[in-house]
Every structure is written in C-alpha cells, then in structure tokens.
C-alpha positions in Angstrom: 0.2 -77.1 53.5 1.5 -73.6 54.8 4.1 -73.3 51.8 1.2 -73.8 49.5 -1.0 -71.2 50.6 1.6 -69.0 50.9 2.1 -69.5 47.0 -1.4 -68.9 46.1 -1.5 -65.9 48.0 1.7 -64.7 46.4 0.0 -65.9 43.2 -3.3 -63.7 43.7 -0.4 -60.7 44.3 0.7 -61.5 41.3 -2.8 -61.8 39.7 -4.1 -58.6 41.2 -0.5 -56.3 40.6 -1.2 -57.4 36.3 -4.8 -56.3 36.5 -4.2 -52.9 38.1 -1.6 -52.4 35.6 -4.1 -53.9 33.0 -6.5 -50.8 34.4 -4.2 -48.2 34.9 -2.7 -48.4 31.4 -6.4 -48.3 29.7 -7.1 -45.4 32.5 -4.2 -43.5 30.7 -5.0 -44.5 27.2 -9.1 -43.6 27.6 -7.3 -39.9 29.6 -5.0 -38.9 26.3 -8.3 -40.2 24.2 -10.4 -38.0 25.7 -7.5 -35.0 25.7 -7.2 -35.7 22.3 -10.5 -35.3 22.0 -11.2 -32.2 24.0 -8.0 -30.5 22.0 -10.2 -30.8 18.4 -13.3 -30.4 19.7 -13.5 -27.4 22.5 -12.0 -24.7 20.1 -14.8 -25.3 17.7 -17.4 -25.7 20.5 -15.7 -21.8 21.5 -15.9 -21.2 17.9 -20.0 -21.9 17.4 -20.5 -20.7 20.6 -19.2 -17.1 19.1 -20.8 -17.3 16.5 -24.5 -18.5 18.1 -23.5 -15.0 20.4 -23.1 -12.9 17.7 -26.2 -13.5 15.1 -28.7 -13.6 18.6 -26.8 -10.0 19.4 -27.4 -8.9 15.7 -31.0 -10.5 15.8 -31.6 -8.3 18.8 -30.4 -5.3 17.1 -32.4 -5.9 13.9 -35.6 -6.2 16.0 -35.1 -3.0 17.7 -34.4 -1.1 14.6 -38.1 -3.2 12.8 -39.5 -1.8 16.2 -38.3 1.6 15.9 -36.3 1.3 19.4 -33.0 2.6 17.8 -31.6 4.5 15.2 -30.0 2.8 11.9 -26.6 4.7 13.2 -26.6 2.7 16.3 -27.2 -0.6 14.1 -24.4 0.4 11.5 -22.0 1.1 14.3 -22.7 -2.1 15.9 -22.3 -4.4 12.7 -19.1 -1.5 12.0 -17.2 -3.0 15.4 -18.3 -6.3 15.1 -16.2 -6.5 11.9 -13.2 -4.7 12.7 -12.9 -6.9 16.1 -12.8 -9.5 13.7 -10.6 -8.6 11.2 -6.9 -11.2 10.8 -4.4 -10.8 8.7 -4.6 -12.6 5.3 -2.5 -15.8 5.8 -2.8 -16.9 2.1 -1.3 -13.6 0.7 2.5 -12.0 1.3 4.5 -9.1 -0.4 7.4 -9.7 -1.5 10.0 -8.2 0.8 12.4 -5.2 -1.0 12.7 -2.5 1.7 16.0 -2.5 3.6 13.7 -0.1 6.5 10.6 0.7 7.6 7.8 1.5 5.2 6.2 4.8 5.8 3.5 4.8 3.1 1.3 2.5 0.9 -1.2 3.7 -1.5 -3.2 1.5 -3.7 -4.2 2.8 -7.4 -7.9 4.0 -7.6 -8.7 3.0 -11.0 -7.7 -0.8 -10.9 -7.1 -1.2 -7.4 -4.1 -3.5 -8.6 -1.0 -1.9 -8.4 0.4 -0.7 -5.1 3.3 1.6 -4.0 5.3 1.8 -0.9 7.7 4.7 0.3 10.3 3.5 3.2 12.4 5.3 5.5 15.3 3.9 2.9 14.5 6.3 0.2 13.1 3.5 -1.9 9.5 3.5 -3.8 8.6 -0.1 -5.0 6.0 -0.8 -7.2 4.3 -4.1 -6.6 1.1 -6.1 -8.5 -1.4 -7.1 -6.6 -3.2 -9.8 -8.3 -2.9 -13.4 -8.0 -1.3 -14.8 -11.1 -1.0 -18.2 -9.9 -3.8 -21.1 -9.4 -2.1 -21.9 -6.1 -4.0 -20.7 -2.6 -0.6 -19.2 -1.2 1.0 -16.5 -2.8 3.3 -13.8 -2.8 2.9 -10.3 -4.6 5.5 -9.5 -7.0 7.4 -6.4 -7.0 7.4 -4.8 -10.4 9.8 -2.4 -10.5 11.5 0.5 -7.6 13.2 3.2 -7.4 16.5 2.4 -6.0 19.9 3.5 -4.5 21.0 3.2 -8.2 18.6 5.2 -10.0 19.9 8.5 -10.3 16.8 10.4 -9.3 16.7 8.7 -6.0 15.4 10.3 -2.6 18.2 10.8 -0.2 16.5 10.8 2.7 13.1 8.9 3.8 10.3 8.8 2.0 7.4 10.2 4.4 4.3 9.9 1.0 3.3 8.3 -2.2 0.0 8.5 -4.6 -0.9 7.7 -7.0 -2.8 10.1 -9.4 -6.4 10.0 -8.7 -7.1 9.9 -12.2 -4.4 7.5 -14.1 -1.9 5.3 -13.3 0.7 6.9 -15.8 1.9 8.8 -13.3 2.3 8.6 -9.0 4.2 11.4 -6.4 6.7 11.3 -3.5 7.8 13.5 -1.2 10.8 13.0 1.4 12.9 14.6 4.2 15.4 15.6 1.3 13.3 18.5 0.7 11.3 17.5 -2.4 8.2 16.6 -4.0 8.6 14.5 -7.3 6.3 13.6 -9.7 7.2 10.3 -12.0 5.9 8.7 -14.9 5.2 5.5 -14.4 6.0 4.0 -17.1 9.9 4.8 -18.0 10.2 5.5 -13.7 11.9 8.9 -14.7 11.2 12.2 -13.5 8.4 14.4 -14.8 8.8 17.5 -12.4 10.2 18.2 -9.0 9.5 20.9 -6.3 11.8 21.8 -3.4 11.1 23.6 -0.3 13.5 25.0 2.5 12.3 22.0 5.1 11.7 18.5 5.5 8.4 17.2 3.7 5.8 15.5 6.0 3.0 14.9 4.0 1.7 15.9 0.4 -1.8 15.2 -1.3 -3.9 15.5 -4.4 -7.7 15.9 -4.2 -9.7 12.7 -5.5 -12.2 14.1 -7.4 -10.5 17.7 -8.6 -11.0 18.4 -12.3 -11.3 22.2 -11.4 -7.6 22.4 -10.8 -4.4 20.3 -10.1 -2.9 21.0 -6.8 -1.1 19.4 -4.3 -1.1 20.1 -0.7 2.4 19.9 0.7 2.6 20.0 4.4 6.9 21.1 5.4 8.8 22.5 8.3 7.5 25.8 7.4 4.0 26.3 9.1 2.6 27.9 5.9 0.8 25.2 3.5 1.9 25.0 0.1 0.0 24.7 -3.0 1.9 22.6 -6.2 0.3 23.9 -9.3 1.2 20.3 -11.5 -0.3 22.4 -14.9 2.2 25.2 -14.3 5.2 23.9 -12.0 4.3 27.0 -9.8 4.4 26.5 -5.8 3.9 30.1 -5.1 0.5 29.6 -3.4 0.8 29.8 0.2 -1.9 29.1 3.3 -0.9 31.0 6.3 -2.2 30.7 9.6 -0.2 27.8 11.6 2.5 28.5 14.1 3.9 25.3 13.8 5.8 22.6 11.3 2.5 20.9 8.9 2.3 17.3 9.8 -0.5 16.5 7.9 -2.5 17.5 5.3 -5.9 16.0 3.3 -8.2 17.3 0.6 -12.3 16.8 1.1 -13.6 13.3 -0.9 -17.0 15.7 -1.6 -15.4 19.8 -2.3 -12.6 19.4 -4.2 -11.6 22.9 -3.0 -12.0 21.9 0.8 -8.6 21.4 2.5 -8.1 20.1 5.8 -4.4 20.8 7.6 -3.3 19.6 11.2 -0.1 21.4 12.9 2.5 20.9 15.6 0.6 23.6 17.1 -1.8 21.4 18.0 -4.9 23.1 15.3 -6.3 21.8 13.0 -8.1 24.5 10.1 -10.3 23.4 7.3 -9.0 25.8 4.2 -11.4 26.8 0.9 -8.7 27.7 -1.6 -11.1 29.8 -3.9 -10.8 32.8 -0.9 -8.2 34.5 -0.6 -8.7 34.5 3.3 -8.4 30.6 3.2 -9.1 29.9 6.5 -13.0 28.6 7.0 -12.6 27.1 10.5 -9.8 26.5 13.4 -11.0 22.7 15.3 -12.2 23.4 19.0 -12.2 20.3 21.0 -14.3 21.7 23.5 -16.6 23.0 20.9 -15.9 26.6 22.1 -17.2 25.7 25.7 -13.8 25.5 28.0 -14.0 24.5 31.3 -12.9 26.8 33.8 -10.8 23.7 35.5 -9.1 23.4 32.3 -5.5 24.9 31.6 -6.3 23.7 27.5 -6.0 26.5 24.8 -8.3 27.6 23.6 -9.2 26.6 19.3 -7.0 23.6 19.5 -7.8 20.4 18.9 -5.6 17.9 20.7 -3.2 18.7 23.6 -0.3 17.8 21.8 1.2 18.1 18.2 -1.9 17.3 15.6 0.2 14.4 13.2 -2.4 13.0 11.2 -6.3 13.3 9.8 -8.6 11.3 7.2 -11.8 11.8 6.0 -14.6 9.6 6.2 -15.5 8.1 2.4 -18.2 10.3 1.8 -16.6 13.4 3.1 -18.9 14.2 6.2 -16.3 13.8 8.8 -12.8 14.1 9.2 -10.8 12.0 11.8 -7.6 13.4 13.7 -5.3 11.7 16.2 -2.6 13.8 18.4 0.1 12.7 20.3 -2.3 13.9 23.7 -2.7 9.8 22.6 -6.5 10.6 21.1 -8.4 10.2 18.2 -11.3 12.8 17.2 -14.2 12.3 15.0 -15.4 15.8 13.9 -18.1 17.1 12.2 -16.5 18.5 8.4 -19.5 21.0 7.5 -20.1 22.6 11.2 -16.3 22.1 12.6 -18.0 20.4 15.5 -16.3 18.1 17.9 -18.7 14.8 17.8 -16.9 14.0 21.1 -16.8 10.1 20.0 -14.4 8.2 22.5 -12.0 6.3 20.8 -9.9 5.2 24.0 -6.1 5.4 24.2 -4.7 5.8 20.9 -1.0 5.6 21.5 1.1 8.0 19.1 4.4 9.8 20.1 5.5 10.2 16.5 7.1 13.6 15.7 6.2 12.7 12.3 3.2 12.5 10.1 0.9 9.2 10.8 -0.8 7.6 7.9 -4.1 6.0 8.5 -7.1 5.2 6.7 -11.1 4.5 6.9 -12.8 1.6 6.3 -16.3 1.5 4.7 
C-alpha cells in the first residue's frame, strides 16, 4: 500500500513537472510573440505619433496667423525648420564614385538642372548626368566624361571651384591651388581661356543674372579681388581694401553689379563695381554698437578668418560663417547684422567653405 502511493505521488511529480514545462514553453512563445509584435508595431506608433505632433503644431501656427497673433515670417520659419529637421539622404539615388579625394565643389547646371560637376582635391572635374535613365527604383548617376591625370590641360593641384555658365551649358570654369582659372568648353573638354595669378585660388564666381558685363570674381592669396573680363581675356581690374588672403567671394542674385567678398581679415565688404571707389559697406557684427567689455575690432564681422558667404535666393540677405565657429544672417541693402543665432557652426578650415540656401 505505501509503495503504491508513493508511485502516484511520484506520478503527480511527473504530471505536474510536464505541465509547467507545457506553460513555460507557451509563456516564452506568447513573450517573443508579443516582442515580435512590439518590434513592427512601436516604430510606427513613434512614427504617427510624430506626425499627429507636427500637423496640431502647424494647425496652431495657421490659427495664429488667421488670427493675426503672428507674423507670416514666424510661420515660414517654422514650416522652414520643420523641413530641414527632416531632411535624409536619398537612399534610392548614388553617384557614381570617380574621385580618388575629397570633393571640394559641386555645381548643378541652371538651365536643365541635369548635369552636374564636381572639383576634388585630386585635380579632377567629372561631369556626371543626373537623370534617371532606367525604370528601376535604385540607381546610380553616370559619369559622363572628366578631366583627368591624362588630359593634358589638367589642374595640378586641388580644385577649390566649378560653374557652370549661368547662361549655357557649352561652357563651365575652374579654379585651383595651381594658380589658375580655366574656362572649358564643354563639349570637346578643351580649353577656351586661362588666367593665372601669383597665389593660390580660393574661390571664383560669375553673376547669375549679368548681361551687362562678363566678369568673374576671383578671390587668391593676394587680398585685392580680381575681376576676369571673359569678353576681353583682361584681369586687370582690381578691388582693394582687404588686408588679408580672399576666401570667398559671391555676386548679388538681384544687382548684377553687387559683389560680396569675405577675407582672412575677418571683413566682409559688399563691392558696386560701376564706382571706381568700389567699396559700399565693410560688415559690423555689432552693428557699429561695441561693447565696452569687448576686446572685438571694430568693422569685422566674425572673430576669426571670414571663409565662406551665400545669398539668400532673392538677394535680400547674405549669409556668412567664420571660423569664430558662427554663422551670420545679414541684411544685403542696409549692411545690418540681423543678429539670427544659428548655434555652433563648427569650421576650422583655412580654406574656402562652399554652402548653399534652400528655398
């Protein structure tokens, strides 16, 4: 009697040992279930959930503008930021890789928009088509042609600009640390006209709109602006007033005869080339109000070396950054410091930056 309840008990062990394993395993398989489930699900419950945040934000900013509680500006800004923050890179579209370096310049043809060039830090310019010539989703712009280490008009050294001509795509620039400025035609990639200077070339550029004249600006070592003449070959026009090597230099998108330099010497001048003074306006980033705590210079417009500027698309403002790590928004017409706080904009190039304006 005692050896048969012993076996029942060891029986009902037995019993109850299957059916927690029994549980545990459909504990385990209902947990990975439900991670399963949670790993689909929660990024696109994060995803909504963005996206309900955002169009009650813009809601509220679209019944404060119908109520006249703010300004369009502040409206434009706010739908401005929203879109850059969420700006990716295009995952369906790659160039096709022909630089041996870094690439140090990219400008896209105005008339088209469909052909593209790229100046590296090898010397090479590649020409590359931009358009999709294939059905498929994925795909990779093609390189069209470049000027390589075997062409015979080559740059030697880096290639620090390139663009296009505003007006046709027969014909596109360059300039380099060999001392040059070249102008090519497109079409047989051979040279149409070259300028040298006694220093390294930063940064050159041809008015968008000019019809008036054909010069280029062509910032160099030499803290005097030069003026390429492409109708007479000349490069005898000269702006003087920096101290320093020309980083940068852009013409107006709305006065073709507006020019707009930034220096080493930390200024930045705004140039009408019609007068023979030149000089309209040295930047002031304390909009000719210095505080007495400050050891700042006077008339400058970044404590550090000024290396690159842009204008806004319609010409109203210019944008600078320094290597005092700051971007400036300023005021093109009044030379006025709009005192817009970018945050820390990190730049310790000694060289010209290249940056652009969305709009």
């Amino acid at each position: 009697m005692q050896t048969r309840n012993l076996e029942s008990r060891g029986a009902q062990q037995r019993c109850t040992s299957v059916g927690n394993t029994e549980y545990t395993g459909t504990l385990l398989s209902e947990h990975r279930l439900l991670q399963r489930h949670v790993s689909v699900f929660y990024p696109l419950y994060l995803s909504a959930h963005h996206l309900i945040a955002s169009f009650w934000t813009m809601i509220g900013l679209l019944w404060s503008r119908l109520c006249g509680l703010d300004s369009p500006l502040r409206l434009r800004r706010a739908e401005s930021t929203r879109r850059v923050l969420s700006l990716e890179l295009n995952k369906d579209r790659n160039v096709e890789l022909m630089h041996e370096n870094g690439v140090n310049s990219l400008d896209i043809e105005p008339v088209e928009g469909r052909y593209m060039l790229s100046g590296g830090a090898d010397g090479i310019i590649v020409l590359y088509d931009l358009e999709r010539l294939s059905q498929t989703s994925s795909y990779t712009c093609k390189a069209l042609c470049k000027v390589g280490k075997g062409h015979p008009d080559v740059h030697k050294f880096s290639v620090e600009t390139v663009q296009w001509y505003p007006h046709d795509t027969g014909m596109f620039t360059s300039s380099s640390f060999d001392k040059t400025l070249k102008i090519w035609d497109t079409n047989s990639l051979r040279l149409a006209e070259v300028f040298q200077f006694d220093g390294n070339v930063y940064s050159h550029h041809m008015s968008p709109l000019a019809t008036k004249h054909s010069l280029i600006a062509v910032g160099t070592k030499n803290p005097k602006v030069q003026l390429c003449d492409l109708k007479s070959g000349s490069s005898t026009h000269i702006l003087q007033g920096h101290r320093g090597e020309v980083l940068s230099v852009c013409w107006s998108p709305r006065y073709d005869n507006i020019l707009a330099t930034a220096s080493a010497d930390s200024k930045v001048k705004l140039w009408d080339v019609r007068k023979a003074t030149g000089c309209l306006t040295t930047l002031d980033q304390h909009n000719g109000e210095k505080s007495k705590s400050s050891s700042e210079a006077t008339n400058t417009a970044h404590n550090g070396r000024v290396n690159g500027l842009c204008f806004t698309s319609d010409g109203l403002h210019l944008l600078t950054v320094g290597t005092d790590d700051r971007m400036r928004l300023w005021n093109s017409a009044t030379g006025e410091n709009t005192l817009v706080n970018y945050g820390k904009v990190s730049n310790d190039s000694r060289r010209g930056v290249k940056f652009t304006v969305s709009f």
